[in-house]
N, C-alpha and C positions, 0 to 999 in steps of 0.2 A: 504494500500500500504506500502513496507517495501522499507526502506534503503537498507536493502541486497539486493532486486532484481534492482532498479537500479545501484547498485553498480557491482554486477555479470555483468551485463547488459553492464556498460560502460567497463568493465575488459574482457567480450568476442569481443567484438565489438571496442573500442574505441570511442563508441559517445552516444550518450543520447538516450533512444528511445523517448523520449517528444522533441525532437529538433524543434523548428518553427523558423518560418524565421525572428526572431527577437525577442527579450526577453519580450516581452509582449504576442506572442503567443507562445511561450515556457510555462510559469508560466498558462496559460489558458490550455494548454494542459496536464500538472501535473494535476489540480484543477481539471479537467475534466476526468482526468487519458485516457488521449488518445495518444495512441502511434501506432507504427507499426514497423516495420524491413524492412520497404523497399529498405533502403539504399544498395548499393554495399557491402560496410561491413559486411553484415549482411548474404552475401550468402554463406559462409565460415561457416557460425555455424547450428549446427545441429536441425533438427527440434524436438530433444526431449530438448537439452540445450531452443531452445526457448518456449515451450511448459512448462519449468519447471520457466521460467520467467515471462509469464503469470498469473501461478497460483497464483504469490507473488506480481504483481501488482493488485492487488485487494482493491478499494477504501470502508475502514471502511464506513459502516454507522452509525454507532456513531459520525463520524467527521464531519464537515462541510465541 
């Protein structure tokens, strides 16, 4: 998973796509790398913009 794509991410949007409903399932949804675009926000962006978001949230398996 890369900085740049949640950074793209929050720059098209203005929110996280890991957002949970409190910071403990936020951090569990990084870790997890579980996201979505469900939000309102998110219907304003293109489905190739999020499709190129996707490919860069991709969790190393090298990492833990």
């Amino acid at each position: 998973m890369t900085v740049t794509a949640v950074f793209l991410n929050f720059r098209v949007s203005g929110l996280s796509p890991f957002q949970g409903d409190n910071d403990n399932e936020t951090i569990s949804n990084i870790l997890k790398v579980e996201y979505d675009f469900a939000a309102e926000e998110f219907e304003a962006i293109t489905a190739g913009c999020k499709d190129f978001i996707k490919k860069l949230l991709v969790k190393d398996p090298r990492r833990v």
